[in-house]
TIBABA-484519 format. One record per residue (C-alpha): residue number from 0; residue in one letter; chain; x, y, z. Coordinates in steps of 0.2 Angstrom, whole numbers. Layout:
<sites>
(NUM, a, A, (X, Y, Z))
...
</sites>
This chain:
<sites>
(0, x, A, (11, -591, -61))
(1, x, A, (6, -585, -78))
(2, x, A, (23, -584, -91))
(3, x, A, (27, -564, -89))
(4, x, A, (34, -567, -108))
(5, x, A, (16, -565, -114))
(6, x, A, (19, -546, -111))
(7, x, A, (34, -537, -118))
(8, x, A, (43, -527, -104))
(9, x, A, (28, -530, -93))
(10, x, A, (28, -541, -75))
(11, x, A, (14, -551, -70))
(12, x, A, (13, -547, -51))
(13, x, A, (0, -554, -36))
(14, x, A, (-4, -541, -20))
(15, x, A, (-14, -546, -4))
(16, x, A, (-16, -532, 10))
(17, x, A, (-15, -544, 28))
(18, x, A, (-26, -531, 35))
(19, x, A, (-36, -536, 53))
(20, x, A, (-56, -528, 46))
(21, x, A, (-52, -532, 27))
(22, x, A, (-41, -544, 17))
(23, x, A, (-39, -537, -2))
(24, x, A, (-28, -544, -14))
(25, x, A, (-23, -537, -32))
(26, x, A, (-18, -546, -49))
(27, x, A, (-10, -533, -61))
(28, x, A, (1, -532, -75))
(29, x, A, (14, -518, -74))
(30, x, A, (26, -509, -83))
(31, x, A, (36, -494, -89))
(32, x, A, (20, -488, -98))
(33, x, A, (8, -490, -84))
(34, x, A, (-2, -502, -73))
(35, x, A, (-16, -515, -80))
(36, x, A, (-27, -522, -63))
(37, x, A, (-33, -540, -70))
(38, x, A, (-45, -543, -55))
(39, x, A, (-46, -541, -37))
(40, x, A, (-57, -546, -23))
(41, x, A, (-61, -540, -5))
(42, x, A, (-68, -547, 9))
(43, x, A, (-71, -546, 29))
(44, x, A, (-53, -554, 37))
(45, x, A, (-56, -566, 50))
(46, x, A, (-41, -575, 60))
(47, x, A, (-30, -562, 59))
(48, x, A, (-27, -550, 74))
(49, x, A, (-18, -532, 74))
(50, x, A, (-10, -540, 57))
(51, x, A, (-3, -556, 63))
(52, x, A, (-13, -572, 62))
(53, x, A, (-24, -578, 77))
(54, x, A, (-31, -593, 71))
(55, x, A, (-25, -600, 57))
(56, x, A, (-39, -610, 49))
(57, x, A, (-50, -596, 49))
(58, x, A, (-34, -585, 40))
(59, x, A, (-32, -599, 28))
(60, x, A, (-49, -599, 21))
(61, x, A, (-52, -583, 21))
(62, x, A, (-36, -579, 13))
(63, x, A, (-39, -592, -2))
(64, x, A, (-54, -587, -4))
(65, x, A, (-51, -570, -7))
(66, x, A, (-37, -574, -19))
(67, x, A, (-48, -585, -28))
(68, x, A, (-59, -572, -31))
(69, x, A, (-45, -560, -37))
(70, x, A, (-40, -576, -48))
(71, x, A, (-57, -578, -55))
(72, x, A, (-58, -562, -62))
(73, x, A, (-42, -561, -69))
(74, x, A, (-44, -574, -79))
(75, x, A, (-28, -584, -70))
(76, x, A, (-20, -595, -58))
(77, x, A, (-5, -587, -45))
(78, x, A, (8, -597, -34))
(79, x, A, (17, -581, -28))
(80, x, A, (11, -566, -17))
(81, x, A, (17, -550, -12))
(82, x, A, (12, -545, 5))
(83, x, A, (10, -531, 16))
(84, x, A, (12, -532, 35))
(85, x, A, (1, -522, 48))
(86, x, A, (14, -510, 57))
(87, x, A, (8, -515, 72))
(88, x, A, (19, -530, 70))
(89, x, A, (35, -520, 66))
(90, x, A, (47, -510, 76))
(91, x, A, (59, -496, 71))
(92, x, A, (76, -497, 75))
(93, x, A, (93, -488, 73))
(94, x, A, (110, -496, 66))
(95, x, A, (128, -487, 63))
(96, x, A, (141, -495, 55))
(97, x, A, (157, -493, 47))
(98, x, A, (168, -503, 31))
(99, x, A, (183, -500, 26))
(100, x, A, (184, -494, 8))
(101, x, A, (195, -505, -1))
(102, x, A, (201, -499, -19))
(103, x, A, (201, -481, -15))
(104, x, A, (185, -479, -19))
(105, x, A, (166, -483, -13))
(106, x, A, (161, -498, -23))
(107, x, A, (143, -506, -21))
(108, x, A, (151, -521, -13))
(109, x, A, (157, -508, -1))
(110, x, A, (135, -503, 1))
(111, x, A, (131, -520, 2))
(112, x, A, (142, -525, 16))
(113, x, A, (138, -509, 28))
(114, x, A, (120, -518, 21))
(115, x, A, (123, -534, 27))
(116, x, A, (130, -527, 43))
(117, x, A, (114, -518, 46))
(118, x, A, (104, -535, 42))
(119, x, A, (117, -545, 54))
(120, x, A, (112, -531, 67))
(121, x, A, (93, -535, 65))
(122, x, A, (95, -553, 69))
(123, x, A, (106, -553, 84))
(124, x, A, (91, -545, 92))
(125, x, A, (81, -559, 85))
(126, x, A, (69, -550, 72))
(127, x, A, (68, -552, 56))
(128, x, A, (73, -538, 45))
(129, x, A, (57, -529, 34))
(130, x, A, (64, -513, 27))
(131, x, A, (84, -507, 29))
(132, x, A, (81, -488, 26))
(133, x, A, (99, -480, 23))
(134, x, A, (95, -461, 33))
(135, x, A, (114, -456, 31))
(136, x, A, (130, -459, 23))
(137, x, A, (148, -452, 25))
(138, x, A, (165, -454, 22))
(139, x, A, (178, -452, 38))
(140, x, A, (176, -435, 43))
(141, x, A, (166, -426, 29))
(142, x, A, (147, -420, 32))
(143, x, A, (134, -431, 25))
(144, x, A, (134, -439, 8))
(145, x, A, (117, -443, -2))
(146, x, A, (127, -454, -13))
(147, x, A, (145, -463, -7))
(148, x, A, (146, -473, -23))
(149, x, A, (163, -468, -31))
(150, x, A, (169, -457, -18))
(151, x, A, (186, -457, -11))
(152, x, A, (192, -460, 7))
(153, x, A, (196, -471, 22))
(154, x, A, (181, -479, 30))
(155, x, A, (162, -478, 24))
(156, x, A, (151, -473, 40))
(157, x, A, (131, -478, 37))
(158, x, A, (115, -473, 49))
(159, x, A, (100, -486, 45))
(160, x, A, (84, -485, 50))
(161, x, A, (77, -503, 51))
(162, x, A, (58, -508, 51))
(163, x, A, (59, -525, 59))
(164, x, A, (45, -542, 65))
(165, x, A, (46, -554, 75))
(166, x, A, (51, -572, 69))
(167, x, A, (37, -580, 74))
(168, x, A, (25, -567, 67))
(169, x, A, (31, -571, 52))
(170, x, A, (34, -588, 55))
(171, x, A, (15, -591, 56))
(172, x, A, (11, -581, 41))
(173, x, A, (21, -592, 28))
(174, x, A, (17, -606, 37))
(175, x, A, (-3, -602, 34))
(176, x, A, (2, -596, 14))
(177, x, A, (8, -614, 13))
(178, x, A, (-7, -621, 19))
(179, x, A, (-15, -610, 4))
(180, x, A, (-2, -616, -7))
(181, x, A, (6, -600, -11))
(182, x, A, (23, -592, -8))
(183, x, A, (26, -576, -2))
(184, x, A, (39, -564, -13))
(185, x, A, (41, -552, 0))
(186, x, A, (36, -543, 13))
(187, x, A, (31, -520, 12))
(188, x, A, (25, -511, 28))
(189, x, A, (9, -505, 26))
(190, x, A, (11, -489, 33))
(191, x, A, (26, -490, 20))
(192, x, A, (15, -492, 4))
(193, x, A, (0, -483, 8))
(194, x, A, (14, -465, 10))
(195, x, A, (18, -471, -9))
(196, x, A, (0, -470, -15))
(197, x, A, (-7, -456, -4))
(198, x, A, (9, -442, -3))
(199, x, A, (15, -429, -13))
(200, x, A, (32, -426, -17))
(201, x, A, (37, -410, -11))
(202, x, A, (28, -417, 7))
(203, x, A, (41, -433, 7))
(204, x, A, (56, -422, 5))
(205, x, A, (51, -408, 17))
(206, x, A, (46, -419, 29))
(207, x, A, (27, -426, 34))
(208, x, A, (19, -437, 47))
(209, x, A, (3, -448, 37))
(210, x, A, (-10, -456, 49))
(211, x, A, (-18, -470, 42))
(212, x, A, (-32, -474, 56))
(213, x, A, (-39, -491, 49))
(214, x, A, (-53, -505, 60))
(215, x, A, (-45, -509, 75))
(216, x, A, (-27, -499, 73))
(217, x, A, (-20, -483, 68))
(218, x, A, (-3, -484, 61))
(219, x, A, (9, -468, 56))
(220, x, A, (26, -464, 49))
(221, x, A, (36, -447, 48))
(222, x, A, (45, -445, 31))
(223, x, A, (59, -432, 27))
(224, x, A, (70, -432, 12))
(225, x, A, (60, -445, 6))
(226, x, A, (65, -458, 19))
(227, x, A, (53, -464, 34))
(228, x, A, (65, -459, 49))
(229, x, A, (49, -469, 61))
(230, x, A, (34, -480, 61))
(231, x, A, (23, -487, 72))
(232, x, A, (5, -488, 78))
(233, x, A, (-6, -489, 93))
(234, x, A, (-23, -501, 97))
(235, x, A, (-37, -485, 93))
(236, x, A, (-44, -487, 77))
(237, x, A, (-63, -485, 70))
(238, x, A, (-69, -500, 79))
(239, x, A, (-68, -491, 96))
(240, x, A, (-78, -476, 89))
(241, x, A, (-92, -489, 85))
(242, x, A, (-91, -495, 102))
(243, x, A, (-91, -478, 109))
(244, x, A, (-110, -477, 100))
(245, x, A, (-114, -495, 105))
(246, x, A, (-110, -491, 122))
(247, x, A, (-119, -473, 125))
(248, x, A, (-135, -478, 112))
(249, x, A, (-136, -494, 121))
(250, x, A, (-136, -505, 102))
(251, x, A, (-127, -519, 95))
(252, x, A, (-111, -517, 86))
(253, x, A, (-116, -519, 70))
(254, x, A, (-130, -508, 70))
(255, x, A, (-118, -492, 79))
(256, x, A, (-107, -495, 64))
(257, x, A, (-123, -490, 52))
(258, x, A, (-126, -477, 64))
(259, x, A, (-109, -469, 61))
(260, x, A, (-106, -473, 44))
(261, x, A, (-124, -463, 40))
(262, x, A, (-118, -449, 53))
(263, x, A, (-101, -447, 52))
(264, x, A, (-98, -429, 52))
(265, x, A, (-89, -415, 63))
(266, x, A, (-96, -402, 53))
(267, x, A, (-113, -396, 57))
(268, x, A, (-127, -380, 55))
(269, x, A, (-134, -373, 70))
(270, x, A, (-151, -382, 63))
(271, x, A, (-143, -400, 60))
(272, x, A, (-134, -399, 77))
(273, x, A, (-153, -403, 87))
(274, x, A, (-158, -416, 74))
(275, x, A, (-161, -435, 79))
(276, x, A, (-147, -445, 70))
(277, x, A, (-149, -451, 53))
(278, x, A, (-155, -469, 53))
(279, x, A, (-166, -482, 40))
(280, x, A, (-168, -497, 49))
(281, x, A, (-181, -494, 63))
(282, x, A, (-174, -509, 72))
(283, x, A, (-160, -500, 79))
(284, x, A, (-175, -487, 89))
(285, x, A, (-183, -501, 94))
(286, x, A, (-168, -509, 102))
(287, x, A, (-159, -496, 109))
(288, x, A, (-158, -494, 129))
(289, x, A, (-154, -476, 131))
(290, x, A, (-161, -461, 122))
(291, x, A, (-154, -457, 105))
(292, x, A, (-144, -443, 105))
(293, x, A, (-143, -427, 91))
(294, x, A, (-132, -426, 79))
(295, x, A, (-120, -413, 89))
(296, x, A, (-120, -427, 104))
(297, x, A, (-114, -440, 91))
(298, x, A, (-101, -429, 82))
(299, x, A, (-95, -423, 100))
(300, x, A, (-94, -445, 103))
(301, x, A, (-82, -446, 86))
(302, x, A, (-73, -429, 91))
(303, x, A, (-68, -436, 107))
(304, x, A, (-62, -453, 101))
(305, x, A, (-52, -445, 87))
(306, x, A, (-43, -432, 99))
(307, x, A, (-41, -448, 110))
(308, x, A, (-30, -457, 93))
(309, x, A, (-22, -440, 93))
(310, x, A, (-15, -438, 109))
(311, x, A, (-9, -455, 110))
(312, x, A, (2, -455, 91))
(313, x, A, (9, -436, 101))
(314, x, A, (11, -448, 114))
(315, x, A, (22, -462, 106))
(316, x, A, (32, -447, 95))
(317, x, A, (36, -442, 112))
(318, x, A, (45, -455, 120))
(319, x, A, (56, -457, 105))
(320, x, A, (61, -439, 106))
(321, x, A, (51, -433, 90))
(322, x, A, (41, -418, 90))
(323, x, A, (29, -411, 80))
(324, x, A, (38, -394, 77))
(325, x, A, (49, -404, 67))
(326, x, A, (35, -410, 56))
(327, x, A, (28, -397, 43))
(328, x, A, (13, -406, 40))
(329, x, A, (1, -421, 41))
(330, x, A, (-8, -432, 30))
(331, x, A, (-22, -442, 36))
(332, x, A, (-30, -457, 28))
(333, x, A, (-40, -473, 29))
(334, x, A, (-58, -477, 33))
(335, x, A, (-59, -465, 47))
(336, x, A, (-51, -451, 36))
(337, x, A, (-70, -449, 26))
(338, x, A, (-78, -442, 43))
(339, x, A, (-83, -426, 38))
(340, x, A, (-71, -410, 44))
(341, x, A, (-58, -423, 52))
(342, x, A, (-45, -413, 42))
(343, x, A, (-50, -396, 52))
(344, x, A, (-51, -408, 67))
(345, x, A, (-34, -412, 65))
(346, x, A, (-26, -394, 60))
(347, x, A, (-35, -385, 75))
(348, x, A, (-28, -400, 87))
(349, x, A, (-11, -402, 83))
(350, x, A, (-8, -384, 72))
(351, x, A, (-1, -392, 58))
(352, x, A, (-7, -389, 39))
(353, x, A, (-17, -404, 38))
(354, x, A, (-26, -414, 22))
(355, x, A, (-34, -431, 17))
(356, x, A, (-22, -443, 8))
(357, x, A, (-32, -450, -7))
(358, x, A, (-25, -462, -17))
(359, x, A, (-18, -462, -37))
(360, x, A, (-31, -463, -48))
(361, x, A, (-26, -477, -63))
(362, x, A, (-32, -469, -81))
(363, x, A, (-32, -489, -90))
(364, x, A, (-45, -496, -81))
(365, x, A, (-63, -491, -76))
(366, x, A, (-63, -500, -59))
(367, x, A, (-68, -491, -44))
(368, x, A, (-52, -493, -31))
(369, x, A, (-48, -476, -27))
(370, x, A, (-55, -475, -10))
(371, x, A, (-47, -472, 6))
(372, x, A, (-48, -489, 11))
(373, x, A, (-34, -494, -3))
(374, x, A, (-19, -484, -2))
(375, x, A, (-10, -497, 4))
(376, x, A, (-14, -509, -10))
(377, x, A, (-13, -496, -23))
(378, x, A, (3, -491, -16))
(379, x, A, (11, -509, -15))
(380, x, A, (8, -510, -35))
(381, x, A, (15, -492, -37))
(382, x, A, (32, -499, -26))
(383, x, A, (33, -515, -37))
(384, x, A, (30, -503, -54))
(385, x, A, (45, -493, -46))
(386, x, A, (56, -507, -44))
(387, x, A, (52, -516, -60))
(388, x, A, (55, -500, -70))
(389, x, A, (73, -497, -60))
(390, x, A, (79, -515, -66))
(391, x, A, (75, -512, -82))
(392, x, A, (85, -498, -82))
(393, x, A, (98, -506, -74))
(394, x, A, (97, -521, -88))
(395, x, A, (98, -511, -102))
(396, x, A, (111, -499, -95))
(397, x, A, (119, -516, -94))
(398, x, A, (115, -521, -110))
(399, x, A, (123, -503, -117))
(400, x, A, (139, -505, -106))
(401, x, A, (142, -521, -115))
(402, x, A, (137, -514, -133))
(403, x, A, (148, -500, -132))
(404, x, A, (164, -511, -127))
(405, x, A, (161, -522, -142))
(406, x, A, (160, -508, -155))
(407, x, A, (174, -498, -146))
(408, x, A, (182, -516, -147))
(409, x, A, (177, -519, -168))
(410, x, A, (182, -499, -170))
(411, x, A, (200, -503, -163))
(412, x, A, (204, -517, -175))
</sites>
């Protein structure tokens, strides 16, 4: 990778969205001051299935390909790469443990154990840990504590939420970076980064549940106080739309994907509702098997697939006891999320204050990237800003710390 020294209190840093329809990877410099995007390149994924990869010759050349793209445009080479995993291949999970507080006080060796413990937890039921989300602290008896650090008492209690994969999904995915000669930093949930791109504060805090419905998955997560409390995702994406309209019209794939790309819309005058759908290539007339339908006939095809998603995230909430009286709002996003009127959709179905989650828009750059389709990518650089900015911080508080003692030191003698 290219020296990071070349740019003063800036990080050279190397994203790639493992997503099943579309593989998209980032180079960008970052900083304090804000985000510089050096190239980036997308393209159709192949060998890789609900996130995890399926065939992994087809995965490796499609994966350093892309990179290569990103690569060529930036002007640079990259050995290291930041990755975000599909939820579909992660499960949320529940850990309480305890340590005793040594000292007298809560020190961060005191975190980092109740941490460990929470990690140790992960792999006894054999998965490999992706996110350990602390949801609660306390201390003996008291009521809940945002922050224990410092704090008196006996025994530090902790509640982690813990966003896990399987070994051998992961497994295969370094194994097929390796083939590509690159090594993988670390790993960020999709779902995770696309709620750091597409939410606003005030609906991270007072609690929200975002939708991304993507290709051939819908994943979704529920945030309160800032903290994603569950995550998971369901096999209905956009892809079963197309096939909805490739099935009824009688068409090939491809061509029900321009038919619902040109027509998707739930929102319709009394005079549009009787028109023949919207179409420029005269092939598809000429091979479909059953009559074309109006517009209302295929907004009623979308409508009913989409309540379909709905009822089955409702569903999945359901079985872990979560319901959406708890939830104030929802966000939805993804390629799905530009059908015309899906927000009302949504609101009528589920009677929740509902909007679309468009991403950050980056003021340094001209390049087009804020679309629906890149929340998550967006979102993954945002996350690595976040982090980079917070060991700065760290460093030079640091750095302070140890001025202050020498010139307390050089004042005393």
């Amino acid at each position: 990778m290219v020296n990071a020294n070349l740019y003063k209190n800036r990080k050279l840093v190397a994203c790639l969205d493992l997503s099943s329809s579309k593989l998209m990877c980032i180079i960008a410099n970052i900083g304090s001051d804000g985000i510089d995007i050096l190239g980036y390149s997308h393209q159709e994924s192949k060998g890789i299935t609900a996130g995890a990869i399926s065939d992994i010759k087809l995965a490796q050349k499609a994966i350093a390909n892309v990179v290569a793209e990103a690569e060529k445009m930036a002007g640079l080479n990259i050995d290291e790469i930041f990755v975000a995993i599909n939820d579909s291949q992660l499960k949320s999970s529940y850990c309480d443990v305890s340590e005793k507080i040594h000292k007298e006080v809560v020190q961060p060796q005191t975190i980092k154990s109740v941490v460990d413990k929470a990690r140790i937890f992960a792999s006894k039921n054999q998965r490999i840990p992706i996110h350990i989300i602390p949801l609660q602290y306390c201390i003996d008896d008291s009521d809940v504590i945002d922050n224990p650090r410092y704090m008196s008492g006996n025994k530090l209690h902790a509640r982690f939420h813990i966003l896990s994969s399987s070994p051998t999904v992961i497994s295969n995915i370094e194994n097929c970076f390796k083939r590509c000669k690159l090594s993988i930093d670390d790993y960020i949930s999709s779902c995770y980064a696309t709620s750091i791109a597409c939410l606003k504060e005030n609906e991270r805090k007072a609690g929200v549940l975002l939708i991304d419905i993507g290709s051939n998955s819908t994943s979704f997560c529920i945030l309160i106080d800032e903290k994603i409390i569950y995550s998971s995702s369901i096999s209905l994406g956009g892809r079963n739309i197309t096939k909805d309209i490739a099935t009824i019209i009688g068409i090939k794939l491809i061509s029900a994907e321009k038919v619902k790309i040109l027509n998707s819309t739930l929102i319709l005058s009394p005079l549009e509702e009787q028109e023949l759908i919207n179409y420029r290539n005269l092939e598809i007339l000429e091979e479909a098997t059953n009559r074309m339908p109006n517009r209302l006939e295929l907004s009623k095809i979308i409508q009913y697939r989409l309540e379909e998603i709905l009822e089955a995230v409702i569903a999945n909430l359901e079985q872990v006891k979560i319901t959406l009286d708890a939830i104030p709002s929802i966000v939805i996003t993804g390629g799905v999320a530009n059908t015309v009127g899906i927000d009302k959709l949504i609101k009528e179905f589920c009677g929740k204050n509902t909007r679309i989650g468009y991403p950050p828009k980056f003021e340094n750059h001209d390049l087009n990237l804020s679309n629906l389709n890149n929340n998550c990518i967006l979102g993954m650089l945002l996350h690595l800003q976040n982090n980079f900015n917070k060991n700065q911080n760290l460093q030079h508080d640091a750095n302070e710390g140890w001025l202050k003692k020498f010139l307390n030191k050089f004042i005393k003698e």
